[in-house]
N, C-alpha and C positions, 0 to 999 in steps of 0.2 A: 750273528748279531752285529748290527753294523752301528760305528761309531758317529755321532752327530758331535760338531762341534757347538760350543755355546752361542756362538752368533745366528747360527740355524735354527736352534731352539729358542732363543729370543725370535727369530722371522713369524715362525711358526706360532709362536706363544699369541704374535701380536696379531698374526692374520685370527689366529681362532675364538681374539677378545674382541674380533668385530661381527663375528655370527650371531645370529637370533640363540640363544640359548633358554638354558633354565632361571636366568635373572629375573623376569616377571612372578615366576612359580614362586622363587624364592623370597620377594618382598609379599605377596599373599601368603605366605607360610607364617612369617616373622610377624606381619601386622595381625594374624588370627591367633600367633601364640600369645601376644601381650594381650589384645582385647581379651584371652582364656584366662591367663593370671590375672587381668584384675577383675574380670568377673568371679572369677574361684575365690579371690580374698575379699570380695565384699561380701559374698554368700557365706565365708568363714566366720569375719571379719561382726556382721552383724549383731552376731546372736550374745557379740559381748559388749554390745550397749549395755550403759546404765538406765535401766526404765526409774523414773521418780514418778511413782505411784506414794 
């Protein structure tokens, strides 16, 4: 196991935050979780209207 100092691992850290990654995936993940909760709580959410019948 060979020792990396911290400056190498900042080099590296910063070359691999400018690749294509899974950052797209991840905001299509996040924007389909919240559009899921609030469609789930208004599906919930409804059925406890006050009807004034």
């Amino acid at each position: 196991m060979e020792h990396t100092t911290a400056a190498v691992w900042l080099t590296e850290a910063a070359r691999a935050a400018e690749q294509p990654g899974s950052g797209n995936l991840l905001r299509i993940v996040l924007i389909v979780m919240v559009v899921g909760c609030v469609l789930t709580a208004w599906f919930l959410l409804r059925g406890y209207r006050q009807k004034d019948d």
